[in-house]
Residue, then its C-alpha position, 0 to 999 in steps of 0.5 A: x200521159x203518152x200523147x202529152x209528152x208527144x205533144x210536148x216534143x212536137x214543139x222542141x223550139x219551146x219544150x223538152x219533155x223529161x219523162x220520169x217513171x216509178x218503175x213500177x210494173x216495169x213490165x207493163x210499164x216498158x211495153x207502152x214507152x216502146x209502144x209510143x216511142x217514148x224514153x224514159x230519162x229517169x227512173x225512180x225504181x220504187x218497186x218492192x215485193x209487197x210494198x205498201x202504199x206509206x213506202x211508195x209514197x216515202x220512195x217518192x218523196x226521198x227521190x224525186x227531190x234529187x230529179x227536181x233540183x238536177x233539171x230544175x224544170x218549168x213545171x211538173x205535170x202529174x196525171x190522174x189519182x195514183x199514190x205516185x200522182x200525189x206523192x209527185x205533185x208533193x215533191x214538186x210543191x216542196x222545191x216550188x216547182x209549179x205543178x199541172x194536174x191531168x184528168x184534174x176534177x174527178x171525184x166520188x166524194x167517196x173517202x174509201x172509194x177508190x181507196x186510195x185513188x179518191x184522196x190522191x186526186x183531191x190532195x193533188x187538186x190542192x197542190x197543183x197550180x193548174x187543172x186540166x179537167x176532161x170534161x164539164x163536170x170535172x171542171x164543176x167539181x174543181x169550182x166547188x172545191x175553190x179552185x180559181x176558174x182561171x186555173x183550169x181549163x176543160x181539155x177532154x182526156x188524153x186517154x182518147x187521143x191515145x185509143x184513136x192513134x193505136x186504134x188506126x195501126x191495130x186490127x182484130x185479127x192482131x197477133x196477140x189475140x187468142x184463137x177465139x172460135x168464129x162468131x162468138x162474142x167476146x167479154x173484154x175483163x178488167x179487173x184489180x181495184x183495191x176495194x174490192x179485194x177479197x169477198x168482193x173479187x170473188x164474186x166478180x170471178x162467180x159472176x164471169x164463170x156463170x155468165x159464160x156456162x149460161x151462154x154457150x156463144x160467149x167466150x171471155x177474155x181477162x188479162x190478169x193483174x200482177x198483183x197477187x190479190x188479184x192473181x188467186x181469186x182469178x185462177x181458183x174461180x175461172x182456171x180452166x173453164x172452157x172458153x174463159x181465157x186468161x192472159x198475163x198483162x197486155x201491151x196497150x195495143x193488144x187492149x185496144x185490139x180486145x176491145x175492137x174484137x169485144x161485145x162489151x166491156x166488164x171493169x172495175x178500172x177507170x180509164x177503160x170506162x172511157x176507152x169503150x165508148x170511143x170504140x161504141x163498146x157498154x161498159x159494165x162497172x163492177x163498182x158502186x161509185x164511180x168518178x166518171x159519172x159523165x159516161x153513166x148520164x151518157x149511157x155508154x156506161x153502167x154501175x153494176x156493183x159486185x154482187x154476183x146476181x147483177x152482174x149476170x143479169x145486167x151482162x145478159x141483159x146485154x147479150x140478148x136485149x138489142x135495144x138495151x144493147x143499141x142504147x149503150x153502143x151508140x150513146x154519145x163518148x163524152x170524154x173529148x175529141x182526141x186532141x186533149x194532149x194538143x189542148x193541155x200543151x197550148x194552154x201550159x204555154x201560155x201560163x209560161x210564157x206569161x197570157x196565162x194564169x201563173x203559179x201562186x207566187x211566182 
């Protein structure tokens, strides 16, 4: 969302963004407001130790009515599929407040998968007023669930604005990075959906540990979720293997600066799954289904699932096929030109000012 509210700021003549934040991971969360020097006017502070996605949900909805009805604002923009995406979009319909939806269009069409990413995005479809799909089948997506045409428009994601302006001030030596040994190939992880707590996870983490016991050259790099079902499986399965370095959170600096460092990427996240490619960086998805078919049909993306077996073989397919190798790197990103956020504000400017589509009854 960050090049979004800088968007937004670079007009002040016609805009005052007013960033509200859940609070949630403030950790993770004040690293990259400072990162794009954007202030945080309001807070919601939802974070409580093991809260379920009901009272992040129910947080939502008793206090950003009080936000809305103080800054009366134009309209509400909510990004992506979290519980805070929907809940956002829900208090915003509530007070008649006009809603756009960024990285509008994604879908599994797969009700537990992502749970619960999957029903926030298209509970947010219905309630948002416009649609900024990232690419052509997102926007596919949206027409076949009835939403008018006029209401969406195809933006590219913001995600790749964002890599490419931290991209160009980071380097690999960045000093953040752990110390790895020279020449060695480096395994970017993201790791911490959901669904895939439990049996899943771990083998996941087997998968990681013998790929690096197999490979004496390569070394693999996790930054850790906070979350504590995450947290166990990572340290009682990989803790203390050689050349297997785990870290706390990143900021988004150091991430792209990982990924600039990385052969390639193995996630279960979404957003990474179109940050790689812009770096030329395959993808290995440790998931069954993905919302991102786009970069699969592309080739800079692959589905792996979470068993252990292929996640070895499609990682050291990887390593040691070059042509397998030099089809995934040098596929073509299809997730936008880097200029999404400039797109998004353009066309929010001209349903307020009056050229173009106008939220239902106004």
């Amino acid at each position: 969302m960050a090049p979004v509210v800088r968007a937004l700021a670079a007009r002040p003549g016609e805009f005052h963004p007013c960033v509200c934040v859940t609070n949630q991971h403030r950790e993770m969360l004040d690293q990259v407001l400072d990162l794009f020097d954007i202030h945080a006017d309001h807070h919601l502070q939802v974070m409580t130790s093991g809260q379920t996605l009901t009272e992040i949900t129910m947080r939502v909805l008793e206090r950003l009515p009080a936000i809305l009805s103080a800054t009366r604002p134009a309209a509400v923009l909510v990004q992506g599929d979290t519980t805070t995406t929907f809940a956002a979009a829900l208090a915003a319909f509530y007070a008649r407040v006009p809603v756009g939806h960024v990285e509008a269009g994604l879908r599994t069409y797969r009700r537990d998968s992502p749970f619960p990413e999957e029903l926030n995005r298209q509970m947010t479809t219905v309630l948002a007023d416009w649609h900024y799909a990232p690419t052509d089948w997102a926007r596919d997506n949206l027409l076949r669930a009835g939403v008018p045409a006029d209401t969406i428009t195809v933006t590219g994601n913001p995600v790749t604005d964002a890599l490419q302006w931290i991209a160009d001030k980071v380097e690999n030596d960045h000093a953040a990075l752990p110390a790895f040994a020279p020449g060695s190939r480096l395994i970017l992880v993201t790791a911490h959906r959901r669904e895939n707590f439990g049996a899943p996870f771990d083998e996941m983490c087997q998968a990681m540990r013998t790929v690096v016991e197999r490979n004496p050259d390569v070394e693999l790099v996790y930054p850790v979720h906070l979350n504590p079902n995450v947290q166990k499986p990572v340290r009682r399965i990989l803790a203390g293997v050689p050349r297997i370095h785990l870290m706390p959170p990143v900021d988004y600096a150091t991430l792209v600066a990982l990924m600039k460092r990385s052969t390639l990427v193995l996630t279960d996240s979404g957003g990474i799954q179109e940050e790689a490619p812009s770096l030329g960086k395959p993808a290995l998805v440790m998931r069954d289904t993905t919302e991102r078919p786009e970069g699969v049909r592309a080739g800079t993306a692959r589905l792996v699932g979470t068993d252990q077996a292929r996640i070895v073989e499609e990682t050291e397919r990887q390593l040691h096929d070059p042509a397998a190798y030099a089809a995934m790197a040098h596929a073509h990103n299809p997730y936008g030109d880097g200029h999404a956020g400039a797109y998004i504000v353009d066309t929010l400017a001209s349903a307020l000012n009056g050229s173009g589509p106008r939220p239902a009854g106004s």
